[in-house]
N, C-alpha and C positions, 0 to 999 in steps of 0.2 A: 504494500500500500504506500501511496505519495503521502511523504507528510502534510500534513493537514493545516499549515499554515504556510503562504507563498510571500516571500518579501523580494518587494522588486524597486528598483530604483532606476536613476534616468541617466546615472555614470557613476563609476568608479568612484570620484570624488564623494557622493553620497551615503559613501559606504560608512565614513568616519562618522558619522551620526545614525546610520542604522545597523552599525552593528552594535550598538545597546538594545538595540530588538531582540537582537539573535542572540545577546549573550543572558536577556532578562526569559528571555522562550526558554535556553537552556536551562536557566538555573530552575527552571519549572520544570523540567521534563519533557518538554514539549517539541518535536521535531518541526523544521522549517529546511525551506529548499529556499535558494537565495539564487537572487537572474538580475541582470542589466540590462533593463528594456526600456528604451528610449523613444517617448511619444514623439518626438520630434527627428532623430537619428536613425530611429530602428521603427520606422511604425508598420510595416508587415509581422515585425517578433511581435511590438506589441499585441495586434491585434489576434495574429496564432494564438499566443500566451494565453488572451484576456476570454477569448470563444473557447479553447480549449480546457479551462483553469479546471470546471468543473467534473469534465470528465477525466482529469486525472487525478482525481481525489482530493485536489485543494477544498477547504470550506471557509476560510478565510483570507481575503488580501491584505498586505499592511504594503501601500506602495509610498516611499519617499521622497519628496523632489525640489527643486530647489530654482528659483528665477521664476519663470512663465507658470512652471507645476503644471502641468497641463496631467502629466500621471495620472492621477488616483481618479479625475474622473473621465478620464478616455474610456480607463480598467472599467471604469464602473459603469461606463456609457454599452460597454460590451459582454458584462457578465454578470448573470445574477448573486452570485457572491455577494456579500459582506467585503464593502472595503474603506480602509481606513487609510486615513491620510496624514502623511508626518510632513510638515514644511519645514526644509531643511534648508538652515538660514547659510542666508548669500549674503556676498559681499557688500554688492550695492546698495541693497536696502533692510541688509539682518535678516532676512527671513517673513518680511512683514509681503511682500511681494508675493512668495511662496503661498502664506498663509491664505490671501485675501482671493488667489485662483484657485486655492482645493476649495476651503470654506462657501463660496459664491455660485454652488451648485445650482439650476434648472431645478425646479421641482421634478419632480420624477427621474433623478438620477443622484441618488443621497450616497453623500463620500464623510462618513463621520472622522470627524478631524480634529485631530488633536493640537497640541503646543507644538511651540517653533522648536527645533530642536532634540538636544537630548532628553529630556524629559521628555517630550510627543515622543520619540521615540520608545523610551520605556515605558509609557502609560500603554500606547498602540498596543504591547506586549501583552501587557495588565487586563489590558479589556478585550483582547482575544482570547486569552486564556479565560478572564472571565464568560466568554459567551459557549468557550467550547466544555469547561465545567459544570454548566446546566444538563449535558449528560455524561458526566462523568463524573462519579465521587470519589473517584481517586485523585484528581486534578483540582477537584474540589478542597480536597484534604490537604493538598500541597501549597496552592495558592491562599489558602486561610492561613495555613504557617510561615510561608514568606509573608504575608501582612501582619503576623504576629511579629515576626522578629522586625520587622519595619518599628511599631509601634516599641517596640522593648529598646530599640535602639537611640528612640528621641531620651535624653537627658531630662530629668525632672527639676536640675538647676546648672546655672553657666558653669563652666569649671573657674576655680579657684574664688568660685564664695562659698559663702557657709550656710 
């Protein structure tokens, strides 16, 4: 079976930000296949990629992208999948750029989208795991204990007061 979550991105360069996807997926257990599919560069992969997603066992997208973004809702303009969208900040304008083409979907082509960044990136992680733990309770079990030690790990004072 294809693992069941597909992270794809629109170059290399966007790798440095989502591979906190891939390393938040692993620390859960969760298997991901990772591709560079370029709306803009590659748009035959893209669109193979995006009609095909489902039939080879993808169930969730997390695509990352950065400048125009055009990604997460081409993916999403072409597969019924769940997909989520990481704005993966740019030079030019930080990431606000990114954000404001995943975010500014068409009705009827919903790209849920998270933070600019590393954090979009690990939450994207967070909330696929959380939608694929609905039938899993082993995943279920795992990801409540990564949010437990989340929580264990905030400090209940600054260090060096009393």
């Amino acid at each position: 079976m294809t693992a069941p979550i597909a992270i794809i991105m629109g170059s290399q360069s966007d790798w440095e930000t989502m591979r906190h996807t891939a390393e938040t997926l692993a620390a859960l257990g969760i298997a991901c296949e990772k591709r560079i599919v370029s709306a803009h560069r590659t748009p035959d992969r893209l669109y193979a990629f995006a009609k095909g997603a489902k039939s080879e066992g993808f169930q969730i997208i997390i695509a990352g992208a950065g400048g125009a973004a055009h990604l997460p809702g081409m993916a999403a303009a072409l597969t019924e999948l769940p997909v989520f969208g990481v704005p993966v900040e740019s030079r030019a304008l930080s990431g606000v750029d990114s954000l404001y083409s995943i975010v500014q979907m068409p009705a009827g082509i919903p790209v849920g989208t998270l933070a600019i960044g590393k954090a979009g990136a690990i939450n994207a992680a967070l909330l696929a795991a959380s939608v694929l733990a609905l039938n899993d309770p082993a995943l279920a079990a795992r990801l409540a204990a990564w949010r437990q030690q989340q929580t264990e790990a905030v400090a209940e004072r600054p260090e060096g007061t009393a």
